[in-house]
C-alpha positions, 0 to 999 in steps of 0.5 A, spaced: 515 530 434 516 535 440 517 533 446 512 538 449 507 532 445 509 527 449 505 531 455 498 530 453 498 522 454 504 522 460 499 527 464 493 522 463 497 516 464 501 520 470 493 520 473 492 513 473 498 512 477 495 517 482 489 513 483 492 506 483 496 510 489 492 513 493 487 507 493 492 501 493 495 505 499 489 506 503 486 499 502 493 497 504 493 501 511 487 497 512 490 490 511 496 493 515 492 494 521 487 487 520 492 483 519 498 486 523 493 486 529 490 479 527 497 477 528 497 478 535 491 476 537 489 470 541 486 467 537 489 462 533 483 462 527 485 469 527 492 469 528 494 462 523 490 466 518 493 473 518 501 470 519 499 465 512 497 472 509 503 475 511 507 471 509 506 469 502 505 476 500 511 478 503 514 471 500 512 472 493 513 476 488 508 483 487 508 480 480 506 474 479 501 476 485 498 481 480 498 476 474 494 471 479 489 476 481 488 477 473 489 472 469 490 466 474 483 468 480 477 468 473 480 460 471 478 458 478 473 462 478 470 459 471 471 452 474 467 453 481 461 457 478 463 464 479 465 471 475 471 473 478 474 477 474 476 483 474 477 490 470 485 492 470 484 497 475 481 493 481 485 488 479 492 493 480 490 496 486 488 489 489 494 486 488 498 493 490 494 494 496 495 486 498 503 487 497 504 493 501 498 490 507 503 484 508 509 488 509 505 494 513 502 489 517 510 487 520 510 494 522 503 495 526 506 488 529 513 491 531 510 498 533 505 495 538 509 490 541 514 496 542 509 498 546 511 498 554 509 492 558 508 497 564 503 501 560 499 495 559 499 493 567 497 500 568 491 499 563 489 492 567 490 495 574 485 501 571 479 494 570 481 497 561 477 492 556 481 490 552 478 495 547 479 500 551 486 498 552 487 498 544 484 504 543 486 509 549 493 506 550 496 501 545 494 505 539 495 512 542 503 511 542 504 505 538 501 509 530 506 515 531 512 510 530 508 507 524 508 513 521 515 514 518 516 507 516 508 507 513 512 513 509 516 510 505 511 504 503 507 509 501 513 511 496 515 505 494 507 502 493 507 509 488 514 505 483 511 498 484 504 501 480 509 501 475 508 493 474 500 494 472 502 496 465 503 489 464 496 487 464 494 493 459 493 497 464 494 505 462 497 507 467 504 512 466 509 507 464 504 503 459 504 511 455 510 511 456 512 505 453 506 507 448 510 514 445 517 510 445 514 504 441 511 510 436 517 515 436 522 511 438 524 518 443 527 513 448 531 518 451 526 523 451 520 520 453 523 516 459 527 523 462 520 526 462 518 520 465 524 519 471 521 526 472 514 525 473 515 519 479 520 523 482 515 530 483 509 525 485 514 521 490 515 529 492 508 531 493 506 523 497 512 524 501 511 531 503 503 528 505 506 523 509 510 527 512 503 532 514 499 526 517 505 524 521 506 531 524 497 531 524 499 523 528 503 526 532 499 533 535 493 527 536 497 524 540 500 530 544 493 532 545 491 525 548 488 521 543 
C-alpha cells in the first residue's frame, strides 16, 4: 500500500483526538478553577473534598483512572440500580478532563496565593465582598500567571488522549495501531503519526499563546 492510503484513516482518527482535547481541555479548566478555589475556601466541607479530588487524581495513574470510568463505574453502578455506563468517548474526556483539572486546580491554588497580601488589605479597606474581591482583585491578576503553565497542561492532555485507544476508542493512535497491525508498515505509519501530534501540539500551542496574550490585554484594560 502507498503511504499516501494511510492518510484517509489517520485524518479521521486525528479529529477525534481534537475533539477529545478541545473538551477534556475545556471541562478540565473548569475543574481546575472549582477545585483550585475550593482548596482555598473556608469552608472545610468545601476545602476536604477539592484536596481529596486533588489528590487521588494527581496520585494515581490517568489510566487506571480511565479503565475505572469505563469498565469499573458501570459494575458499581449495576449494584445500587443505576446505568452509569458510558460511550467511550464521554468516558475518554471525563477521565482526561479530571486528570488535567487536579493538576490545574495546584496552578490556580499557587497563582491566587501568589496574589499580594496588600492587594487583599486594600480590597477590605475599600468594604469589597468577597466576591467582589475574586472578581475585581484576586482574578484580575492571579489568571495571567495561569496562562503559561495552563499552556503546557493543554499539551500534555493533547498526547495523554493517546491513552483512550485502550477502550477501543478510534482516536489517532487506535488508526494507527489499526494500519500496522494490516500492513505491517511500522515505520511509515508511526512517522506519519509522530508528525500529526506534533503539528496539532503546534496549532493548541499557538492557541494558547493567542488566549494568553487576549488574557494579558484583559488585564491591562482592567478587567
Amino acid at each position: 500500500m502507498e503511504w499516501t492510503s494511510y492518510l484517509a484513516p489517520l485524518s479521521q482518527g486525528a479529529w477525534v483526538t481534537v475533539q477529545l482535547t478541545v473538551y477534556s481541555t475545556i471541562l478540565g479548566g473548569i475543574c481546575a478553577f472549582v477545585f483550585g478555589l475550593g482548596k482555598l475556601s473556608h469552608n472545610p466541607l468545601l476545602k476536604g473534598f477539592s484536596v481529596a479530588y486533588i489528590e487521588i487524581f494527581r496520585g494515581t495513574s490517568l489510566l487506571v483512572q480511565l479503565f475505572w470510568i469505563y469498565f469499573a463505574l458501570p459494575i458499581m453502578g449495576q449494584a445500587i440500580g443505576l446505568d452509569l455506563r458510558f460511550p467511550p468517548v464521554v468516558a475518554g474526556v471525563v477521565a482526561l478532563a479530571l486528570n488535567i483539572g487536579a493538576y490545574g486546580a495546584e496552578v490556580v491554588r499557587g497563582a491566587v496565593q501568589a496574589v499580594p497580601k496588600e492587594q487583599y488589605e486594600a480590597a477590605t479597606a475599600l468594604n469589597f465582598t468577597g466576591r467582589k474581591r475574586l472578581w475585581r482583585i484576586t482574578l484580575p491578576q492571579a489568571i495571567p500567571e495561569m496562562m503559561p503553565t495552563f499552556g503546557n497542561l493543554a499539551v500534555q492532555n493533547l498526547k495523554d488522549t493517546a491513552l483512550v485507544s485502550l477502550i477501543s476508542l478510534g482516536d489517532l493512535a487506535f488508526r494507527a495501531e489499526q494500519i500496522r497491525n494490516f500492513t505491517q508498515d511500522s515505520v511509515t505509519v508511526y512517522t506519519l503519526v509522530l508528525f500529526m501530534y506534533f503539528g496539532m501540539a503546534l496549532v493548541l500551542t499557538a492557541c494558547m499563546k493567542l488566549l494568553e496574550r487576549y488574557v494579558g490585554r484583559w488585564r491591562a484594560a482592567g478587567g
